[in-house]
PASE-743863 format. One record per residue: residue in one letter; x, y negated, z of N, C-alpha, C in turn. Coordinates in steps of 0.001 Angstrom, whole numbers, plus 500000, padded with zeros to 6 digits. Layout:
N
aXYZXYZXYZ
...
REM end
This chain:
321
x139781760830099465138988761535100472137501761413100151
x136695762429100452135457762438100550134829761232101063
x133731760534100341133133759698100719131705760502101825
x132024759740103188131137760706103905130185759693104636
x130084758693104337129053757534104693127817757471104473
x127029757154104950125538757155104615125222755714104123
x124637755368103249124309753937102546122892753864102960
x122771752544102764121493751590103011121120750222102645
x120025749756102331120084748509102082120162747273103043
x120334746047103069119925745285103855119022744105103711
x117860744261104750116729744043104821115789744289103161
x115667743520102529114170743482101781115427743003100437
x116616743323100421117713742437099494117969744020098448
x118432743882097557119425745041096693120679745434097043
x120873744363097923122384744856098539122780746202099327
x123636747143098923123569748383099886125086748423100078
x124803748611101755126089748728102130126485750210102979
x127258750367103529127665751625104442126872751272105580
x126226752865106517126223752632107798127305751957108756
x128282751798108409129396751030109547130396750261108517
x130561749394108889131149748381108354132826748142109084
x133671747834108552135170747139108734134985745327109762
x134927745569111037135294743853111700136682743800111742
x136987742372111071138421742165110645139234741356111878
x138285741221112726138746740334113966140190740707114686
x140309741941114153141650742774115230142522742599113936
x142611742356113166143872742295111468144283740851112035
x143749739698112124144923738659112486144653737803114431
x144237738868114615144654738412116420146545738584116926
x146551736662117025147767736208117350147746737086118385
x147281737371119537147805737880120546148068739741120274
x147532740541119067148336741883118970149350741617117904
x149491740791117343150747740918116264150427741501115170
x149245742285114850149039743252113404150224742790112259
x150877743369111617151937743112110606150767742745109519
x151106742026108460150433742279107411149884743448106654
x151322743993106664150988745660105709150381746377106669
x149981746400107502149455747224108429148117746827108190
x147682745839108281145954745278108127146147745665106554
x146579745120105880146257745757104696145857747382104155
x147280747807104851146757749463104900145489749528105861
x145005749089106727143706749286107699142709749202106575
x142611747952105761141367747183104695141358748637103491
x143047749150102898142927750119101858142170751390102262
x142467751973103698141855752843104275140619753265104720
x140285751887104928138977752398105124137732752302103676
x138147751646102808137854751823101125137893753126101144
x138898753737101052139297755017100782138473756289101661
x137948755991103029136926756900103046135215755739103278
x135388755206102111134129754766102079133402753845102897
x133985752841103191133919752001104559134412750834103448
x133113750290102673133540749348101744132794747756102349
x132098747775103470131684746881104073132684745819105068
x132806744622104589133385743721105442133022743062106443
x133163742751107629132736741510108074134035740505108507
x134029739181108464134985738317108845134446737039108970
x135541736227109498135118734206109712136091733929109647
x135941732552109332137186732073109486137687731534110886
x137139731514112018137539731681113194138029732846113657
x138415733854112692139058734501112976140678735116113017
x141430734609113362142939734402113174143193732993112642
x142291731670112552142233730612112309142318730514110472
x141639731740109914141582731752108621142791733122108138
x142940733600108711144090734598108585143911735951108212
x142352735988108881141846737295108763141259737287107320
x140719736352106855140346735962105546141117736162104579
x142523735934104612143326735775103635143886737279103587
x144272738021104661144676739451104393143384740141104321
x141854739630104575141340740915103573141306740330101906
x141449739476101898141005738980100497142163739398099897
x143702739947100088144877740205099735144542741576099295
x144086742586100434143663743673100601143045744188099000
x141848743198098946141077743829098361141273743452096720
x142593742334096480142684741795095480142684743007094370
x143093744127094486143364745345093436141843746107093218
x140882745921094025139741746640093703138729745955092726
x137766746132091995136541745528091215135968744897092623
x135542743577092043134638742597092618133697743430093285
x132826744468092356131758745231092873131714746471093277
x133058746770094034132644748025094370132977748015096585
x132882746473096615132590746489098454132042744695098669
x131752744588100041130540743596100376131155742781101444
x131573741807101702131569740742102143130984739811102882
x130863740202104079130325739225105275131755738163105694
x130811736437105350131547735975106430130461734873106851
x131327733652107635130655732974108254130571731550108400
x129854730731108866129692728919108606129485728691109961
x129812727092110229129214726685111362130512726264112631
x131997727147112335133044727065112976133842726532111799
x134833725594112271135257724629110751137273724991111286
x137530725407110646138833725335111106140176724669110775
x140540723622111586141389722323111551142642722876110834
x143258721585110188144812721693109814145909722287110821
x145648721863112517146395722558113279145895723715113359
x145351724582112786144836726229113604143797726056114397
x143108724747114766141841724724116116140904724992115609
x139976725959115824138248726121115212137199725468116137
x136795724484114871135672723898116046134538724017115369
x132902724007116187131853723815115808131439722903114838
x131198722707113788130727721725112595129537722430111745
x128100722046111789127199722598111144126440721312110608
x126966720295109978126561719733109383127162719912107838
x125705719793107084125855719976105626126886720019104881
x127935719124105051129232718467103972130079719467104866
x130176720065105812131175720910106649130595722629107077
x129349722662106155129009724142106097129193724497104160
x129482723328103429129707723833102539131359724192102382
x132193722622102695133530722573102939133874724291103734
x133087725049104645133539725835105566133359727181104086
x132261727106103205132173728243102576133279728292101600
x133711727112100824134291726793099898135815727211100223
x136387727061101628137811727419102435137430728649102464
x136534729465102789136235730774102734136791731737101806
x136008731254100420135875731735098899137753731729098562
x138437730027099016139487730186098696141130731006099800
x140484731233100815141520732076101419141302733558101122
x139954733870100270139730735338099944140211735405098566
x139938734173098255140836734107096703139622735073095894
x138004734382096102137214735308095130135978733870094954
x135532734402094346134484733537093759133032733587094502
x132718734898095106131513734923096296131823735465097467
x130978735430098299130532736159099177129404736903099262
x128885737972099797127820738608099873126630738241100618
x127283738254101720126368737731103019127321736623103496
x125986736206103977126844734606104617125617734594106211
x126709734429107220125814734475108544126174732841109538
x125677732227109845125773731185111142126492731986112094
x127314731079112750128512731884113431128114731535114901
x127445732027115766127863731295117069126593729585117007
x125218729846116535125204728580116339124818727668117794
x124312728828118693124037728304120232125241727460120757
x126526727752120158127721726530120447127642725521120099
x126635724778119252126354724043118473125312722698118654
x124251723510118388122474723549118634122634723618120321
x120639722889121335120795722905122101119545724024122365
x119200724617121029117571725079121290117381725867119833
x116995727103119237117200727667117914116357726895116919
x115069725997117405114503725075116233115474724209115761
x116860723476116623117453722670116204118436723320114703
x118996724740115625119608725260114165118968725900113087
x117791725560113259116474726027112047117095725548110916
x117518723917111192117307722915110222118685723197109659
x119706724249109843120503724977109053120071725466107699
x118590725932107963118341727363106963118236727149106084
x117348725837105021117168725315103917118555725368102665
x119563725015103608120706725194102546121379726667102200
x121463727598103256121375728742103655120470729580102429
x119228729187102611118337729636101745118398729617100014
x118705728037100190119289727394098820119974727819098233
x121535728592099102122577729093098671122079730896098124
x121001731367099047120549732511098472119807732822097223
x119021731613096985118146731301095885118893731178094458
x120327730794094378120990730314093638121509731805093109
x122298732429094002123185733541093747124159733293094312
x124101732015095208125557732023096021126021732874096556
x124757733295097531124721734319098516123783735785098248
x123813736671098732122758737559098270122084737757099703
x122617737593100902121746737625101867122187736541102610
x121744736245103870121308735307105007121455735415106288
x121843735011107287121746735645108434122480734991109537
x122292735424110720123533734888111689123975735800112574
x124931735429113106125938736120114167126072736389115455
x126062736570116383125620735969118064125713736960119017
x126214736363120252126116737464121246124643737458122337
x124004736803121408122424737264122370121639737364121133
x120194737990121767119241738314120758118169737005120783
x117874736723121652116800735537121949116890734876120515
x117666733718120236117928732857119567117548733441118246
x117738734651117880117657735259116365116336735857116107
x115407736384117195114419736877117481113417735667117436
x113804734330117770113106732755117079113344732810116030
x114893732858114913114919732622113932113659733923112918
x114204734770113573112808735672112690111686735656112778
x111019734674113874109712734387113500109703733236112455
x110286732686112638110242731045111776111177731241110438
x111823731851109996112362731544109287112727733107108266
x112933733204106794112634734161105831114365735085106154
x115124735380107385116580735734107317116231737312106517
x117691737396106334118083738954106065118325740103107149
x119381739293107733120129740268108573120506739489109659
x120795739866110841121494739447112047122533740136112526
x123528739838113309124663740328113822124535740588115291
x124563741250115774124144740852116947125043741822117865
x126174740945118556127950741678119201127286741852120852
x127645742816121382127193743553122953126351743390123203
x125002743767122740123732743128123419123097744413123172
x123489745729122279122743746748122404123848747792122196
x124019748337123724125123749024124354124357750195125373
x125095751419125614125032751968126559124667751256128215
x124795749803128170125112749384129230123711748282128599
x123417747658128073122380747067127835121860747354126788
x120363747403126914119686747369125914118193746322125503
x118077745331126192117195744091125844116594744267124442
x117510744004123902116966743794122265115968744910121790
x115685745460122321115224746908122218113304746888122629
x113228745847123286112031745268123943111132745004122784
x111675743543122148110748742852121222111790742496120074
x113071742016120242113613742006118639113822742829117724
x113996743963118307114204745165117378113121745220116465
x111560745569117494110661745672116598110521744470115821
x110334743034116203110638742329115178110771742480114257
x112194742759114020113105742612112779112475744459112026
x112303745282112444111634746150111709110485745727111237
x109679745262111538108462744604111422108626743793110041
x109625742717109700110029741465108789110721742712108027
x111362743586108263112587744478107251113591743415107416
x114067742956108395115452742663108669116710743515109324
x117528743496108520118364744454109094119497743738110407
x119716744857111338120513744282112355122012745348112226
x123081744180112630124258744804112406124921745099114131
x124560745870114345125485745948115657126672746263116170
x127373745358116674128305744685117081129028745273118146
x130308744906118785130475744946119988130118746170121048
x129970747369120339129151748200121252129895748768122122
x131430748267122840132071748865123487131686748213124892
x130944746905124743130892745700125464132616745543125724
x132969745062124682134254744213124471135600745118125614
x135331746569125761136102747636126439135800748610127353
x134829748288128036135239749454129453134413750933128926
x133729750591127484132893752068127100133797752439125897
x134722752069126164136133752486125108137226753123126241
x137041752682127140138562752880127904137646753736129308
x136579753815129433136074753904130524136556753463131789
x136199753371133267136527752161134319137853752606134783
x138911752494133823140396751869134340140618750524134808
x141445750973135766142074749320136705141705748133135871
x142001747979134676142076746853133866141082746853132664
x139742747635133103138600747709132064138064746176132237
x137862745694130823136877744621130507135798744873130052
x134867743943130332133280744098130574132818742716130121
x131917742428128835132234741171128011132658740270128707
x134211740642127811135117739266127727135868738834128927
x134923739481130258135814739029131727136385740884132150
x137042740778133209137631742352134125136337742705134900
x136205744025134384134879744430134761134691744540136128
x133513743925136810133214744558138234133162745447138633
x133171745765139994133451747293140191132084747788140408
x131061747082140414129787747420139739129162748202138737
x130161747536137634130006748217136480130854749123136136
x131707748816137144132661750436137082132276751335137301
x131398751533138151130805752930139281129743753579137819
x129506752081137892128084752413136733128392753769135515
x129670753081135064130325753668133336130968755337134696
x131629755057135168132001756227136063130676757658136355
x129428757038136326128486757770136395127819758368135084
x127967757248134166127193757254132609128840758186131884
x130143758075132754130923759068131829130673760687132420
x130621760588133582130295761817133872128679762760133469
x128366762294133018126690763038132096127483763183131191
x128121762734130372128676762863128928129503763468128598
x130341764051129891131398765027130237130496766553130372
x129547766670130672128721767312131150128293767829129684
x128174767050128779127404767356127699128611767878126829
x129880767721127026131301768152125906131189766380125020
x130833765610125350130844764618124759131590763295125138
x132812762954124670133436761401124665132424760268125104
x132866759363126142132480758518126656131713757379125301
x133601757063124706133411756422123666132687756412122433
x132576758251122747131901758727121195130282759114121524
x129687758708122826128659758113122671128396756631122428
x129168755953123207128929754961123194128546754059121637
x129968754564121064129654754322119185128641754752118898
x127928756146118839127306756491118249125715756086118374
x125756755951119913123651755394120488123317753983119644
x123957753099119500122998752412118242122972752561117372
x123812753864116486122896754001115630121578755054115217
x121049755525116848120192756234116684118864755073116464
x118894753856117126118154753236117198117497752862115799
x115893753202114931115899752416113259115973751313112822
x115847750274114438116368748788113745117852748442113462
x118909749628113589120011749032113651120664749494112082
x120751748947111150121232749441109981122615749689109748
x123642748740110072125009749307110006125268748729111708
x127187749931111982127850749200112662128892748150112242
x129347747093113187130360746781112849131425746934113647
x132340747424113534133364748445114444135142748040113647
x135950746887115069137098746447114230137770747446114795
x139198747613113918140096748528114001141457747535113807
x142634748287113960143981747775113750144962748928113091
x144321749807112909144948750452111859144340752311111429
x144682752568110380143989753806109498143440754687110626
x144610754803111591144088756154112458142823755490113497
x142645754299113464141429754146114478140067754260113531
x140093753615112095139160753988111573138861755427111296
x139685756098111103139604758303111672139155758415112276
x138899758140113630138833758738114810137371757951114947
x136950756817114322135657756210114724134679757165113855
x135269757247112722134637758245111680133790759673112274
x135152760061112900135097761746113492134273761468114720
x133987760433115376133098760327116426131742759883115910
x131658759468115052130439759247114397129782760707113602
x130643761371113321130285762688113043130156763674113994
x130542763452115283130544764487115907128601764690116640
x128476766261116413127072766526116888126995766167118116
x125514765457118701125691764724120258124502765631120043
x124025766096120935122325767365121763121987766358122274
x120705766384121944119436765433122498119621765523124184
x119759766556124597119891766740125742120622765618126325
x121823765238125902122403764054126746121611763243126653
x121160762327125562119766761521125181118984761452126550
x118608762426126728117413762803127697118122762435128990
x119458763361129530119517763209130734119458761929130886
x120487760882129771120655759538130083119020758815130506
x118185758878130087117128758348130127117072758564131245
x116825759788131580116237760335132951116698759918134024
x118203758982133713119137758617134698119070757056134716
x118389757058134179118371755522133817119342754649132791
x120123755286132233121407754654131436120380753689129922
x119708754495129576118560754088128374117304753940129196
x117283752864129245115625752444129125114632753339128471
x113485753464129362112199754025128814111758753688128000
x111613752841127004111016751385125896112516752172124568
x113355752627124798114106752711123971113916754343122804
x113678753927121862113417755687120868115016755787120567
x115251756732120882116534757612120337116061758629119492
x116445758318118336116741759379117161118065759864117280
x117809761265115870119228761111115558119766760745114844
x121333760474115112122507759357114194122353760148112847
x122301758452111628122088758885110308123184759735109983
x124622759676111240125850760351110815125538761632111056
x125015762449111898124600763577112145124850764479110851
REM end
């Protein structure tokens, strides 16, 4: 199939990856069952239309998700896709992932990495969650030196961390030389904070931001059904009325709830790729075809006008356009 992706670099590095990236988090979640060959066909598929960007941890399926993309990808050249994973979550002989960000257990964490992918690097390497950790972001400063070390070497080619707030990373980019940040529900149809002062930030440094989570973990995927979640808890009926109002403008416009929702960060220029998990070929299709589909400024606008986007927020249009 046609490669129909738009490429880019990340931050100030040679590394170029796709506007939207593969999250492997849904390939080994005990609680959906994914078959193997099924995540595998998910990992071949989305190669195949150009979706050569990874992200994963090993807190993810307790190392599981690691091992079926690294299975996945065993038949392709080393260099023709990119590799995000992560340090800082250490994961036990029983299956338990716990916080460990000390030195001898952020290397031990890369080294289990390298060998459940069954490859010799990684691309990017991000701090996972380090606010679980740390009581304050100067404390997980004293992460970065090895981090850095590992970039300096060729361990790594970029730097970065992971997180469901911006605060903490918006310190690390004043203080410290990162690449990239991850940053899961924090710049959504439903919030947009980061949009204030980290964004520009990180445009400012040429750090690239990967955004995450933009469904806020369901109800701008499913819109406010009985059983919509709203990060991580059952959404209030607050935020029900809310998405109930923000779906109806979008109905108005011939436009999918969801297929705005995907698509508004990446109008934003601090946001360089998405990261968007799937569980199998036909969801990466359909994220594709919503990323392609033409959205009219006009919705843009009404939303503003309605308050859904903040005034402080520039909407362009999607590089998918």
């Amino acid at each position: 199939m046609k490669d129909t992706v738009p490429k880019v670099k990340v931050g100030r590095t040679g590394l170029e990856i796709p506007r939207i990236g593969l999250g492997t988090g849904f390939l080994a979640r005990p609680d959906m069952l994914i078959s193997e060959q099924k995540a595998l066909e998910t990992v071949r598929y989305a190669l195949s239309r150009g979706i050569n960007f990874f992200d994963t941890a090993p807190m993810y399926g307790s190392g599981h998700a690691e091992k079926r993309l690294g299975k996945a990808l065993a038949e392709f050249p080393r260099d023709s896709f990119v590799i995000e994973t992560k340090v800082g979550r250490l994961v036990q002989p029983d299956g338990k992932v716990i916080f460990d960000y000390s030195p001898d257990s952020l290397k031990r964490s890369l080294e289990e990495s390298l060998e459940r992918l069954k490859m010799d690097r990684v691309d990017i390497l991000l701090m996972h969650d380090p606010e679980g950790a740390f009581s304050e972001p100067g404390q997980a400063l004293e992460v970065f030196p090895l981090l850095a070390d590992w970039r300096a070497q060729g361990v790594v080619k970029a730097i970065g961390a992971g997180m469901n707030q911006w605060e903490w990373p918006a310190e690390f980019a004043r203080q410290a030389d990162f690449d990239c940040f991850l940053l899961a529900g924090r710049y959504t149809l439903l919030e947009q904070k980061p949009a204030t002062e980290f964004f520009p930030l990180c445009l400012e440094k040429g750090i690239s931001v990967f955004a995450a989570g933009v469904y806020n973990t369901g109800i701008l995927a499913t819109g406010p059904v009985e059983d919509a979640m709203y990060n991580y808890q059952p959404a209030p009926e607050a935020v029900k009325e809310k998405v109930r109002r923000l779906e109806a403008i979008c109905q108005k416009h011939d436009v999918s709830l969801n297929g705005a929702a995907l698509q508004f960060p990446t109008t934003h220029p601090a946001v360089t790729s998405l990261i968007v998990g799937a569980k199998n070929p036909a969801e990466i299709a359909d994220n594709l075809e919503k990323l392609q589909q033409p959205i009219p400024e006009a919705l843009w606008l009404e939303l503003k006008k309605a308050g859904f986007i903040a005034p402080y927020v520039p909407v362009t249009l999607s590089p998918f356009a």
